[in-house]
Backbone and ligand atoms as CSV (ligand in chain L), in Angstrom:
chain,resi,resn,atom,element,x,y,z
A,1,UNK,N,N,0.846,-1.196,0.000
A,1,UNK,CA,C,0.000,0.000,0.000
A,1,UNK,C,C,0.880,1.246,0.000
A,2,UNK,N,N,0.475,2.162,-0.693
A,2,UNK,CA,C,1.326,3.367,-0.907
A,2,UNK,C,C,0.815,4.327,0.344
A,3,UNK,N,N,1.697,5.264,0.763
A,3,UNK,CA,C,1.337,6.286,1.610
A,3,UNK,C,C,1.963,7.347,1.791
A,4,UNK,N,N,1.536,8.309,2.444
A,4,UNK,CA,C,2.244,9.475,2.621
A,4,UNK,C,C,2.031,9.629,4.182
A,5,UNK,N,N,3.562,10.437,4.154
A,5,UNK,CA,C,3.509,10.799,5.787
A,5,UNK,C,C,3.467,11.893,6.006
A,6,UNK,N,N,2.724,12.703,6.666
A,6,UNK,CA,C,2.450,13.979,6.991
A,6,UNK,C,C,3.268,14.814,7.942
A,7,UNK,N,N,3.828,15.628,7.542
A,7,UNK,CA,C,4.889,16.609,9.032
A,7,UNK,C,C,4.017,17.760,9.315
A,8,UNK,N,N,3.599,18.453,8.025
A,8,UNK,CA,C,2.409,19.300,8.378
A,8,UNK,C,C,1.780,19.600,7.349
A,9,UNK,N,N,0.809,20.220,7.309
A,9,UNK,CA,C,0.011,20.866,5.944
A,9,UNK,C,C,0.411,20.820,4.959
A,10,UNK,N,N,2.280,21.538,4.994
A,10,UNK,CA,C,2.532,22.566,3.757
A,10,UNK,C,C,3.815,21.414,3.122
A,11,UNK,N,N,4.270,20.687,4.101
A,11,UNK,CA,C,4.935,19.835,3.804
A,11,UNK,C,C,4.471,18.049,4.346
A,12,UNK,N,N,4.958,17.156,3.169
A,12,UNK,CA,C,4.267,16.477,3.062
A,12,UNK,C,C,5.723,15.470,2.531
A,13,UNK,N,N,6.235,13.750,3.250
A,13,UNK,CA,C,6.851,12.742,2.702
A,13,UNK,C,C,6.339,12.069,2.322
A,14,UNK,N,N,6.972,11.445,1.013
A,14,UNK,CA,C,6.151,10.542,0.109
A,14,UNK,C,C,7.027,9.024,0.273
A,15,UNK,N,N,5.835,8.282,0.440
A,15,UNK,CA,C,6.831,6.555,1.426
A,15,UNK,C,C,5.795,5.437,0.512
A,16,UNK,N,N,6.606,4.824,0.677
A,16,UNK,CA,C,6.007,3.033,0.293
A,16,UNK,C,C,6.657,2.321,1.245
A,17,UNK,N,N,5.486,1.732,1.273
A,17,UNK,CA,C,5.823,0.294,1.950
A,17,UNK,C,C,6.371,-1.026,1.370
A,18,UNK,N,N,7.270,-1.434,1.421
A,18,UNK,CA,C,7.586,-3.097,0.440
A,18,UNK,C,C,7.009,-3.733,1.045
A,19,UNK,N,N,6.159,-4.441,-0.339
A,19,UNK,CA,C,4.946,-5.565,-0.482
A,19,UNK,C,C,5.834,-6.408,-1.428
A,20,UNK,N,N,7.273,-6.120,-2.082
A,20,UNK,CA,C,7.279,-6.858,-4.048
A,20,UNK,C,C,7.025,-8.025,-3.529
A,21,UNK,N,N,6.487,-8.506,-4.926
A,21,UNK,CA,C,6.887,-10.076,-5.041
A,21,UNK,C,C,7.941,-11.005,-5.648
A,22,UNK,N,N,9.120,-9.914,-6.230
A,22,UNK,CA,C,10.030,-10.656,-6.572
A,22,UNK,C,C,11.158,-10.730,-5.808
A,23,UNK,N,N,10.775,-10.875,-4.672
A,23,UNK,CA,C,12.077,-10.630,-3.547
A,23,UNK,C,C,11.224,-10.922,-2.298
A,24,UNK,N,N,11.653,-11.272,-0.980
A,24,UNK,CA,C,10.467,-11.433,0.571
A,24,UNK,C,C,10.623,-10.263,0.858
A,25,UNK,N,N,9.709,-10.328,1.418
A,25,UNK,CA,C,8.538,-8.602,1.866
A,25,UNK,C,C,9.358,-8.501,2.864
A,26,UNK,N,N,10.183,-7.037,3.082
A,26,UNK,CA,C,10.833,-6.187,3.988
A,26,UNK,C,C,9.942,-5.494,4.912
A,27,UNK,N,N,8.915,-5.523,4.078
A,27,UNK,CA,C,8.035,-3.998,5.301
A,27,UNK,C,C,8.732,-2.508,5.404
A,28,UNK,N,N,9.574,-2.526,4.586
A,28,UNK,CA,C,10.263,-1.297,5.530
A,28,UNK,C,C,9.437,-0.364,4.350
A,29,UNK,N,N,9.871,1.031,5.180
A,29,UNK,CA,C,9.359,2.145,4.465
A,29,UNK,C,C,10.358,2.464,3.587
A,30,UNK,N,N,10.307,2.938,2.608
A,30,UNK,CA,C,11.160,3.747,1.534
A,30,UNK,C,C,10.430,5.279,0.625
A,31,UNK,N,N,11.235,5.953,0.877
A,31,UNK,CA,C,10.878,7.355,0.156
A,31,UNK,C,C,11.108,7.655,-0.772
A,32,UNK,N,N,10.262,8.184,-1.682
A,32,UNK,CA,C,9.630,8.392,-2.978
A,32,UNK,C,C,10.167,10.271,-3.021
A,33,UNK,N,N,11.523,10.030,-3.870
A,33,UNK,CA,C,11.709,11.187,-4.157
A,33,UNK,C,C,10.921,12.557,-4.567
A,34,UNK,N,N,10.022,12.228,-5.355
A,34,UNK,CA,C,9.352,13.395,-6.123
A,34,UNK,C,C,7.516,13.030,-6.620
A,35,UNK,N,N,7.029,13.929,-5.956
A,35,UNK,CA,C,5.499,13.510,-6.702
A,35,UNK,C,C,5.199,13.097,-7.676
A,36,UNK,N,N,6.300,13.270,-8.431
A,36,UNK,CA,C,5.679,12.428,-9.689
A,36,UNK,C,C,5.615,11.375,-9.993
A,37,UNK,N,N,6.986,10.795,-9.213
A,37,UNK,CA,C,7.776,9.120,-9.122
A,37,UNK,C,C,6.513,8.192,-7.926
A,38,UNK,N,N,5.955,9.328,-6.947
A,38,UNK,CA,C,4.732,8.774,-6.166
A,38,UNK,C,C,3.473,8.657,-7.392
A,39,UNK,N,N,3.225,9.184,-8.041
A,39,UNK,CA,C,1.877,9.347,-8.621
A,39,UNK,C,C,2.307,8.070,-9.368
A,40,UNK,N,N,3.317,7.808,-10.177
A,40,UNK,CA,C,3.501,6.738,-11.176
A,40,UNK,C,C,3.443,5.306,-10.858
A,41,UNK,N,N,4.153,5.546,-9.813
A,41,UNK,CA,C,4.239,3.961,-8.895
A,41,UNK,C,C,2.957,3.646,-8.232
A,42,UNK,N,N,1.942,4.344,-7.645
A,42,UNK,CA,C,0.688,4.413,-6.649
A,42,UNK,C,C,-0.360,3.973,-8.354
A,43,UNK,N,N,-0.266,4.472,-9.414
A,43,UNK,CA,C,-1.416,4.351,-10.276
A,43,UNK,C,C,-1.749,2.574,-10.782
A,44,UNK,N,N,-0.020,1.898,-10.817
A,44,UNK,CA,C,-0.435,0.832,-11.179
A,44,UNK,C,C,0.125,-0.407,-9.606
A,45,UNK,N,N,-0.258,-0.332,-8.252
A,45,UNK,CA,C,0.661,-0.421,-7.728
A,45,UNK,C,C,0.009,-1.750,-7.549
A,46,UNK,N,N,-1.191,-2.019,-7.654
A,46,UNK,CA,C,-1.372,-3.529,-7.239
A,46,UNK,C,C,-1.205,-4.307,-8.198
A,47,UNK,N,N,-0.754,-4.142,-9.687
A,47,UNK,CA,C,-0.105,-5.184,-10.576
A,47,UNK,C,C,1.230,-5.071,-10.342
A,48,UNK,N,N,1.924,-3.915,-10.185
A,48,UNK,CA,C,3.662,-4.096,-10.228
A,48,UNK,C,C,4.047,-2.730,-8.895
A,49,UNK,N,N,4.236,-4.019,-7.766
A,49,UNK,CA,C,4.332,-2.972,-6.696
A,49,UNK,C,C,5.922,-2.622,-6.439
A,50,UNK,N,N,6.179,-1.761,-5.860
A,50,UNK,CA,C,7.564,-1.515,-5.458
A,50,UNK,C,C,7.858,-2.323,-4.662
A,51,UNK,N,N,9.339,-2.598,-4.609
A,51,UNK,CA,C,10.540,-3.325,-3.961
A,51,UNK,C,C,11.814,-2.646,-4.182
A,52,UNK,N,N,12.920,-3.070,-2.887
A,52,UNK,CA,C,13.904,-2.210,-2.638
A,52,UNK,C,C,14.452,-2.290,-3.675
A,53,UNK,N,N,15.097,-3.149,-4.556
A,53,UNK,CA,C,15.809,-3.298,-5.813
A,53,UNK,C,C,15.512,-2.711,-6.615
A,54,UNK,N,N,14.421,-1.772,-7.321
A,54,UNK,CA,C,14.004,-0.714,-7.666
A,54,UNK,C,C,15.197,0.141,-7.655
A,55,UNK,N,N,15.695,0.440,-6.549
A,55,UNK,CA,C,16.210,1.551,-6.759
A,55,UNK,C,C,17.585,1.500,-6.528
A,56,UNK,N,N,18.380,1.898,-7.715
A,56,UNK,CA,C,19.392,1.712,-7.150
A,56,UNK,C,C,20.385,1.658,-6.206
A,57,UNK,N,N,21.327,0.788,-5.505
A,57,UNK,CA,C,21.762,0.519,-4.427
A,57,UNK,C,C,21.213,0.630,-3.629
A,58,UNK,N,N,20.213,0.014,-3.241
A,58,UNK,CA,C,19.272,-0.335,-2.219
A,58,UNK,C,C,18.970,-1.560,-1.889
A,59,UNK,N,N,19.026,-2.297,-0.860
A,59,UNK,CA,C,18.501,-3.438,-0.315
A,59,UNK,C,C,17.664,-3.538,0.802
A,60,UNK,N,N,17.625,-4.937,0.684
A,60,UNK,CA,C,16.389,-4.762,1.666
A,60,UNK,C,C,16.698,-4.764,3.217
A,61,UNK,N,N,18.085,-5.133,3.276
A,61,UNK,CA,C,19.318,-5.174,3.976
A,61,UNK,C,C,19.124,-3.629,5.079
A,62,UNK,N,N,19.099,-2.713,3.860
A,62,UNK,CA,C,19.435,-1.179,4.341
A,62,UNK,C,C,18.284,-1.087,5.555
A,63,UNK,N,N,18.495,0.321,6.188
A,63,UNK,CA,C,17.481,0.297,7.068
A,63,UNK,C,C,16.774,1.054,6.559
A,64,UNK,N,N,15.205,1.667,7.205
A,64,UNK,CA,C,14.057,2.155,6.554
A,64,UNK,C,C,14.469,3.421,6.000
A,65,UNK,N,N,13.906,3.953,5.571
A,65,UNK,CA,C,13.670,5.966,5.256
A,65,UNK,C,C,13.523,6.512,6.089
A,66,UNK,N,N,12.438,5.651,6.353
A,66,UNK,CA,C,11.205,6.596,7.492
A,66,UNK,C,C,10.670,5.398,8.440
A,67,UNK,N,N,10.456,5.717,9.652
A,67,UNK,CA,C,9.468,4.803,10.345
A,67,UNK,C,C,8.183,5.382,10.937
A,68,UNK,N,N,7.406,4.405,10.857
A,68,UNK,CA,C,5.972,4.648,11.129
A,68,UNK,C,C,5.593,4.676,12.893
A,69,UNK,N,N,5.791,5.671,13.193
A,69,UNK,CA,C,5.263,5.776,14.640
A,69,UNK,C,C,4.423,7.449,14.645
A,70,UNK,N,N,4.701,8.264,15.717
A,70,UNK,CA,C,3.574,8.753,16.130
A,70,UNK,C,C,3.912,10.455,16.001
A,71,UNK,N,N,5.513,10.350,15.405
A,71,UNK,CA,C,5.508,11.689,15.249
A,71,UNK,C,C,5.402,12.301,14.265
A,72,UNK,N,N,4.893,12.038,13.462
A,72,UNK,CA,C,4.279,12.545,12.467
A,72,UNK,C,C,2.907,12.111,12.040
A,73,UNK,N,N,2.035,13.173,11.421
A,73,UNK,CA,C,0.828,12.063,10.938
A,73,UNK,C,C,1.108,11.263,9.649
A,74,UNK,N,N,-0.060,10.400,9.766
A,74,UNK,CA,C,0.691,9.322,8.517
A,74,UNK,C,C,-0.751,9.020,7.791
A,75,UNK,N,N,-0.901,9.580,6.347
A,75,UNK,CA,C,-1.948,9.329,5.917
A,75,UNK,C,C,-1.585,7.633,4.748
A,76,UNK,N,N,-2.689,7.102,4.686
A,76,UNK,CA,C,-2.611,6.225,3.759
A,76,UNK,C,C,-3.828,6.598,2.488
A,77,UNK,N,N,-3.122,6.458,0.858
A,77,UNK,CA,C,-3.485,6.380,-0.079
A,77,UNK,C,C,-4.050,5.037,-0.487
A,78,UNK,N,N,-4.949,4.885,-0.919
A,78,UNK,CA,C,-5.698,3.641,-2.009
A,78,UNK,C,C,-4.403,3.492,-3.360
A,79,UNK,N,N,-4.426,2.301,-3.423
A,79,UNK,CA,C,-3.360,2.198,-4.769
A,79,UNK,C,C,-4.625,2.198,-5.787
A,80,UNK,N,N,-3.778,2.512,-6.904
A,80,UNK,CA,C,-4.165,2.757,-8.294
A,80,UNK,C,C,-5.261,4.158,-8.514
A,81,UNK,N,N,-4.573,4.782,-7.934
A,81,UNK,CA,C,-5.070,6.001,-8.513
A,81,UNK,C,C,-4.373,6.364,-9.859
A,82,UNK,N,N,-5.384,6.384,-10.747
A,82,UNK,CA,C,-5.037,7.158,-12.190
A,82,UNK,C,C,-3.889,8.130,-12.369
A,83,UNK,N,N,-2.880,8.460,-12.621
A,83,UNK,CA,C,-1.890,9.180,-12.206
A,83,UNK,C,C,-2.641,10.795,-13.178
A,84,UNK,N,N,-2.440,11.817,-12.709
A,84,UNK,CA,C,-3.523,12.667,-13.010
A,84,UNK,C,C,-3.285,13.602,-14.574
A,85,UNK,N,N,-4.284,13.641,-15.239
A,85,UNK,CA,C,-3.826,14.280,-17.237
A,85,UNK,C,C,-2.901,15.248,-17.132
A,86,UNK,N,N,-2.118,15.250,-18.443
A,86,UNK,CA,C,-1.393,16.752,-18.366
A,86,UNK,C,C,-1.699,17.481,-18.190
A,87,UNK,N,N,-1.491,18.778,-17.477
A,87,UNK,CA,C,-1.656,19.891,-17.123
A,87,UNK,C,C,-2.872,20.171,-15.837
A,88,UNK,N,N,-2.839,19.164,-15.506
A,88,UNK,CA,C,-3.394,19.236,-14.394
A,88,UNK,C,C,-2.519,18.902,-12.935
A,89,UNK,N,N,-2.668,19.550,-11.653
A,89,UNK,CA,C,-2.624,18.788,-10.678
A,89,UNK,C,C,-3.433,18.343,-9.762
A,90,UNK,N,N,-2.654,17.001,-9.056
A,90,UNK,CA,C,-4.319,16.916,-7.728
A,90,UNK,C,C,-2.991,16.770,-6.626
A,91,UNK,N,N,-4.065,17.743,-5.934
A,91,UNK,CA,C,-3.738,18.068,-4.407
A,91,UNK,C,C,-4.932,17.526,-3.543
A,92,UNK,N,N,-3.854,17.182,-2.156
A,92,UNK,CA,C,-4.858,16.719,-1.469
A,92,UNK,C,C,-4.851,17.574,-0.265
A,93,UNK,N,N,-5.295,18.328,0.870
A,93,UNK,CA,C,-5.544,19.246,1.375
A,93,UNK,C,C,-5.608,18.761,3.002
A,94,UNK,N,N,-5.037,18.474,4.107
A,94,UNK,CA,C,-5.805,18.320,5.551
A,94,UNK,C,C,-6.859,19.488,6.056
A,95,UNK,N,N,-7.879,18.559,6.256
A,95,UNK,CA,C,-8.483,19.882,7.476
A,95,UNK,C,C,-7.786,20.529,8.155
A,96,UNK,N,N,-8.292,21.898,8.777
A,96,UNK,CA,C,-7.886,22.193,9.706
A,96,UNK,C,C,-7.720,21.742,11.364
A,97,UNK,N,N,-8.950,20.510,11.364
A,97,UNK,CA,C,-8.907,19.507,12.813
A,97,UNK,C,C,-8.426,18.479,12.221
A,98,UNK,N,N,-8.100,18.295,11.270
A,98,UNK,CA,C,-7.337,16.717,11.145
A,98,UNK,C,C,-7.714,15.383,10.659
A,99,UNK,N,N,-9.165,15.767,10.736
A,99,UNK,CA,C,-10.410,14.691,10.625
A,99,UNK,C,C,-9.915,13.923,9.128
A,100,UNK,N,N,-9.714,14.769,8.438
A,100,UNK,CA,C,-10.149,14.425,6.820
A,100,UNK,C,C,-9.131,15.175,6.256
A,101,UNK,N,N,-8.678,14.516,4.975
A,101,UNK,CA,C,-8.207,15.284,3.833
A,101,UNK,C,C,-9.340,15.012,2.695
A,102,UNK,N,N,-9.105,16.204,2.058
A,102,UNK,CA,C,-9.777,16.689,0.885
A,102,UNK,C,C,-8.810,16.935,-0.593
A,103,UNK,N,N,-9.799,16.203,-1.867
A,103,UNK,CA,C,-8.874,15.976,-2.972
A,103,UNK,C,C,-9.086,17.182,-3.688
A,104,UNK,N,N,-8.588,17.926,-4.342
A,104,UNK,CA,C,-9.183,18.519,-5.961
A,104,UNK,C,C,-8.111,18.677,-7.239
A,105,UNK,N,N,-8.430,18.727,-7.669
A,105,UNK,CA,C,-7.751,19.061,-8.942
A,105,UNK,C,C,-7.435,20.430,-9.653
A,106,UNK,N,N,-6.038,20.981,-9.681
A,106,UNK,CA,C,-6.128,22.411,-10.620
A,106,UNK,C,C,-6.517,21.978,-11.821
A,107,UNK,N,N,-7.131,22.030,-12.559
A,107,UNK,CA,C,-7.505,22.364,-14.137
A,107,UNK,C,C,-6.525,22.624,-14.940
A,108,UNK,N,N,-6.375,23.012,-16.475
A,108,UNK,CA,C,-5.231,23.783,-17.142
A,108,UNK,C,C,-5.446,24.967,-16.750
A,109,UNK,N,N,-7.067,26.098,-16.538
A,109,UNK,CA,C,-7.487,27.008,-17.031
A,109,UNK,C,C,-7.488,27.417,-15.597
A,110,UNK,N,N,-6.777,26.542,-14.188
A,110,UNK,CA,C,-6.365,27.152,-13.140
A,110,UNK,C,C,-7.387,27.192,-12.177
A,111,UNK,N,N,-8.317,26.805,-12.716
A,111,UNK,CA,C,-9.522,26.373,-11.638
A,111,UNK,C,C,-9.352,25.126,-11.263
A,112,UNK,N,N,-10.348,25.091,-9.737
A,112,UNK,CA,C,-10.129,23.575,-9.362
A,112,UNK,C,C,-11.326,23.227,-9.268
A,113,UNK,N,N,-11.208,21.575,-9.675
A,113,UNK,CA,C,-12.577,20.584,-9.813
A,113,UNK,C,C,-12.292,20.081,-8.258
A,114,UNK,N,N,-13.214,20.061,-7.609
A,114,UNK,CA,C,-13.617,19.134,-6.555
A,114,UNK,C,C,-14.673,17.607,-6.701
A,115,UNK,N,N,-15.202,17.618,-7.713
A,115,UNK,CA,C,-15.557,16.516,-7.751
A,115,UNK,C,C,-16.031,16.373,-9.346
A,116,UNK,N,N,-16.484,14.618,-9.659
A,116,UNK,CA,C,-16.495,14.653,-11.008
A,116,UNK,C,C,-17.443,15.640,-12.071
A,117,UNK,N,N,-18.343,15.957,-11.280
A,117,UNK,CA,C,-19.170,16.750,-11.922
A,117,UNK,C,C,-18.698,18.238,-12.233
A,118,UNK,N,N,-17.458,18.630,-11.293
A,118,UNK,CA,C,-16.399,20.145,-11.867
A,118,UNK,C,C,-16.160,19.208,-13.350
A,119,UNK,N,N,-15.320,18.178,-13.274
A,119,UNK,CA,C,-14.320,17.790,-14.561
A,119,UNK,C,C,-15.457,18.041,-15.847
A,120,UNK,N,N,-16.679,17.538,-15.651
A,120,UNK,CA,C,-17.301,17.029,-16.584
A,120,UNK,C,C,-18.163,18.880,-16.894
A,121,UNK,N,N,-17.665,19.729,-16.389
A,121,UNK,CA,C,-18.034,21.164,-16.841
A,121,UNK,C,C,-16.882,21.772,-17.768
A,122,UNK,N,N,-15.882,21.553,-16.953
A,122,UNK,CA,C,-14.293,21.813,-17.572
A,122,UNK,C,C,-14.414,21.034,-19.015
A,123,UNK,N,N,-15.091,20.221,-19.236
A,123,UNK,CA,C,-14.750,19.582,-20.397
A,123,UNK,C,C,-15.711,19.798,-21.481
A,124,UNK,N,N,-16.951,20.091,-20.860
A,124,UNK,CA,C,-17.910,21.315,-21.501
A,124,UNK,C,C,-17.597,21.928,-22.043
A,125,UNK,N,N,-17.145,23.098,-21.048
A,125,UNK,CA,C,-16.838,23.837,-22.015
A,125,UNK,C,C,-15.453,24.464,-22.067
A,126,UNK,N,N,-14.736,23.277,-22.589
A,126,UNK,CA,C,-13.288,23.511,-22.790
A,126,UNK,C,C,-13.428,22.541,-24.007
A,127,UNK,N,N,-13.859,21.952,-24.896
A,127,UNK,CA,C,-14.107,20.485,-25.634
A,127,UNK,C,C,-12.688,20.086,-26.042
A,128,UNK,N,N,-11.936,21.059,-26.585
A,128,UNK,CA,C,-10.059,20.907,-27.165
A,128,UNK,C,C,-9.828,20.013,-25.983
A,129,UNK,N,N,-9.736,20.177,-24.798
A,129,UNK,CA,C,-9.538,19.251,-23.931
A,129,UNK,C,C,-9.727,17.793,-24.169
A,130,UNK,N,N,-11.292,17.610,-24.741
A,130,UNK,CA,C,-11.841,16.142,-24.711
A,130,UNK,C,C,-10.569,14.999,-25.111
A,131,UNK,N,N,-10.392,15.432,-26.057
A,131,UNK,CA,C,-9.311,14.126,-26.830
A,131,UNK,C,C,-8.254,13.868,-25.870
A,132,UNK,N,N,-7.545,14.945,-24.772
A,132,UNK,CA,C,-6.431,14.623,-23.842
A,132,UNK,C,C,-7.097,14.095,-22.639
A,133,UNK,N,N,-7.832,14.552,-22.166
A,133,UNK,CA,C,-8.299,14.492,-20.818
A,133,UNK,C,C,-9.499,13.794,-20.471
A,134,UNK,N,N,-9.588,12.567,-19.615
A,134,UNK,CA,C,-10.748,11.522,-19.610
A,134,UNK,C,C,-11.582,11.856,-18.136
A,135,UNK,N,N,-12.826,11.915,-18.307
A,135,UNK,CA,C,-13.498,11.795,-16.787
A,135,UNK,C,C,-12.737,10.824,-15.624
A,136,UNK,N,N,-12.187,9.342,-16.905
A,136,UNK,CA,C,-11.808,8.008,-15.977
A,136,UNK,C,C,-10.379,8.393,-15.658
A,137,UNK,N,N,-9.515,9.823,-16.177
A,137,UNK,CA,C,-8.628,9.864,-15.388
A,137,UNK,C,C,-8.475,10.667,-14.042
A,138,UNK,N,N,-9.272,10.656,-12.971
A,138,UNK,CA,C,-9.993,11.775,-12.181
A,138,UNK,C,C,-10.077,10.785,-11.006
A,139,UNK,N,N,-10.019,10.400,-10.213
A,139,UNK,CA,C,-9.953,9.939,-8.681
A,139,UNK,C,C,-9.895,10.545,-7.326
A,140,UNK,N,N,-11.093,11.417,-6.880
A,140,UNK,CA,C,-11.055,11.913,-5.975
A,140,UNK,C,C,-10.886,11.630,-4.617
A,141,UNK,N,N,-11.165,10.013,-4.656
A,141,UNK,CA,C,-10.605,9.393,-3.338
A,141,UNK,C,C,-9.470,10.130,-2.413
A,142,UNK,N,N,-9.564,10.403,-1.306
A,142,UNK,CA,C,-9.197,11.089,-0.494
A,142,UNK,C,C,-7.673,9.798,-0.002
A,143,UNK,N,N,-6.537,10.144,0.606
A,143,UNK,CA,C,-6.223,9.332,1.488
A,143,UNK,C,C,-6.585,9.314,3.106
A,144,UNK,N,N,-6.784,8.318,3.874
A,144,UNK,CA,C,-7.335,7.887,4.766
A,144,UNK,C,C,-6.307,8.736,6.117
A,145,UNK,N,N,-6.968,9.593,6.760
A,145,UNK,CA,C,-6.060,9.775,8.303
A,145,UNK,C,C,-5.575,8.982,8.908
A,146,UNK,N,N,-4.993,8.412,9.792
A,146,UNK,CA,C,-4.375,7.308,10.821
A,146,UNK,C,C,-4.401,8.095,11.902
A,147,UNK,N,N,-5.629,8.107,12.201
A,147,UNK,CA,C,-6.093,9.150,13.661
A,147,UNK,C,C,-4.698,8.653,14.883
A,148,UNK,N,N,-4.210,7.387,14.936
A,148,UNK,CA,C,-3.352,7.746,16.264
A,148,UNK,C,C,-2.396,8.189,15.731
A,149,UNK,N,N,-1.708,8.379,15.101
A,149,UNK,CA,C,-0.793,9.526,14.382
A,149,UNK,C,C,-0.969,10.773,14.726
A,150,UNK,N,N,-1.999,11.535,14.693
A,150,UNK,CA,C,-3.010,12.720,15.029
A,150,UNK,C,C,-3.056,12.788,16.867
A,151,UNK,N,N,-3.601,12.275,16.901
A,151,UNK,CA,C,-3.341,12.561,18.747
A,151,UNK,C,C,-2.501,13.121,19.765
A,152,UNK,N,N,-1.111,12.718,18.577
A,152,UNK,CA,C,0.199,12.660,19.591
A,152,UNK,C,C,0.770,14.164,19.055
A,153,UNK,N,N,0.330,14.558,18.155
A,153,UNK,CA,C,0.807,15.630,17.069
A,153,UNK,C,C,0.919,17.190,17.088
A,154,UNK,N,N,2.311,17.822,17.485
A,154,UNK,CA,C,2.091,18.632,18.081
A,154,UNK,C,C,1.194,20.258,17.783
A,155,UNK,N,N,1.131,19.776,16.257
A,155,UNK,CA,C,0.389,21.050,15.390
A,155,UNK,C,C,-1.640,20.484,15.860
A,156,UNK,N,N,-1.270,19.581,15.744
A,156,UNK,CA,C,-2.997,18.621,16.155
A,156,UNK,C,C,-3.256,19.439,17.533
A,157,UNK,N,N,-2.342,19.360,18.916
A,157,UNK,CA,C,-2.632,19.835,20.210
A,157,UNK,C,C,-2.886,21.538,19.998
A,158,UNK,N,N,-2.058,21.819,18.924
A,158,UNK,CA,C,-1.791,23.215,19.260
A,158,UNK,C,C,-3.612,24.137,18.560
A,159,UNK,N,N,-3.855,23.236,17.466
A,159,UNK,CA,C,-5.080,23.555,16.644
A,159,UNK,C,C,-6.320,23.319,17.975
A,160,UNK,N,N,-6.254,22.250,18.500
A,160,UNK,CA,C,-7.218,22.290,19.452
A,160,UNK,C,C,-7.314,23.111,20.710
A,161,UNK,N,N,-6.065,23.314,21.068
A,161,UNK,CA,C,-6.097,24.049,22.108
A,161,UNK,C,C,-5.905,25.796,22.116
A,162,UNK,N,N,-5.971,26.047,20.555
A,162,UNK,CA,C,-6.388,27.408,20.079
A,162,UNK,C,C,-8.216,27.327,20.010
A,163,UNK,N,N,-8.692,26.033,19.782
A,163,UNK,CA,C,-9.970,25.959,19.493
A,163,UNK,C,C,-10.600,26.020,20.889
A,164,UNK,N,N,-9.767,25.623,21.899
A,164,UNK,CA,C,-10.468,25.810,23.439
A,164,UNK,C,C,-10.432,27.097,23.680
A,165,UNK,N,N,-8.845,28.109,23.303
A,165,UNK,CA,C,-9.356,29.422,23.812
A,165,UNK,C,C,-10.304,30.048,23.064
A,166,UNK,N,N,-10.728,30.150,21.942
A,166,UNK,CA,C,-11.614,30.649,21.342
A,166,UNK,C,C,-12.884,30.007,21.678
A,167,UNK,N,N,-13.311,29.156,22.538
A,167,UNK,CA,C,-14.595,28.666,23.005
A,167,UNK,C,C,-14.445,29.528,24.265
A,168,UNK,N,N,-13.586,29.098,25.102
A,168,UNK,CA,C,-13.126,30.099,26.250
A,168,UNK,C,C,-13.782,31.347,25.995
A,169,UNK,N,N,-13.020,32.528,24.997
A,169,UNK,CA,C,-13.259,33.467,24.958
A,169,UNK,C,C,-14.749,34.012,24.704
A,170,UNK,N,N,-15.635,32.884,23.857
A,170,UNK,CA,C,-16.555,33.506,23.445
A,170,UNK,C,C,-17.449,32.915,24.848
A,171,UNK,N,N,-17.013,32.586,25.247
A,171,UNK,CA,C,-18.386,31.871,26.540
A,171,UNK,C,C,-17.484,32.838,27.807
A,172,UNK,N,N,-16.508,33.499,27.874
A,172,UNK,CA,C,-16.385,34.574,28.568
A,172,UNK,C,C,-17.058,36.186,28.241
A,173,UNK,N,N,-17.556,35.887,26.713
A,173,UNK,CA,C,-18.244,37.646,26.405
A,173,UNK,C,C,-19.509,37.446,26.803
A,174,UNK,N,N,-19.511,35.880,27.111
A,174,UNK,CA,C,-21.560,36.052,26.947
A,174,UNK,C,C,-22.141,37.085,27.954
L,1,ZN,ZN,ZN,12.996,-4.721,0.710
């Protein structure tokens, strides 16, 4: 399963887990240089998943990238997401409590689709588009929080406990 690990909002590590099957399953985490090398590997990942040998001088030997514990949040992605048309990007967004991330897509024309029914306007009335750009390449699936990740987190404490003084404050004007 592909995933990303969260440090905060604005920054964001991109990790896999080894599952291959042409080698025994390490488990370990390994980091995914560049969003794009994540988007490529995550689109087809349950026919040809990553393994350490992938990359050069790497074994399974080595130790992890990254490990999965509690200081950071750690979201998990669905494999095979469509890797997204040219000239588009998809971003995925955390709440501000943590609950949820949210997907959308920039457009070429710099707007963003939030769900399939944006794409299928964009393509309305953009039609030059039609021939590059498919509804079926569009996957808004969100990746999943790992709420105990979140708990321990010091931007997580700090969001809530700005959210207490501002309850504070307003139940002190009443
Ligand atoms: Zn390995």
């Amino acid at each position: 399963m592909a995933a990303r690990a969260v440090e905060s909002t604005a920054r964001a590590r991109l990790a896999v887990v080894v599952v291959g099957s042409r080698e025994r399953w390490c488990y370990k985490w390994r980091e995914i240089p560049t969003k794009d090398e994540f988007e490529t590997l995550r689109e087809n990942f349950t026919e040809d998943p990553w393994f350490c040998s992938r990359r050069p001088d790497c074994s399974c030997e080595d130790p992890a990238d990254i490990e999965y514990d509690n200081s950071r949040i750690w979201v998990i992605d669905k494999p095979n997401i469509p890797k997204p048309p040219p000239e588009t990007e998809r971003l995925v967004i955390m709440r501000r409590d943590f609950t949820k991330m949210d997907t959308y897509y920039v457009m070429p024309n710099g707007k963003r689709a939030r769900c399939a029914g944006d794409v299928d306007k964009f393509l309305e009335a953009n039609p030059e588009y039609q021939t590059r750009i498919s509804p079926s390449d569009f996957s808004f699936a969100p990746p999943k929080v790992l709420e105990e990740t979140v708990s321990n987190n010091s931007a997580w404490k700090a969001a809530k406990a700005k959210k207490q003084d501002k309850a504070n404050t307003s139940s002190a004007q009443k």
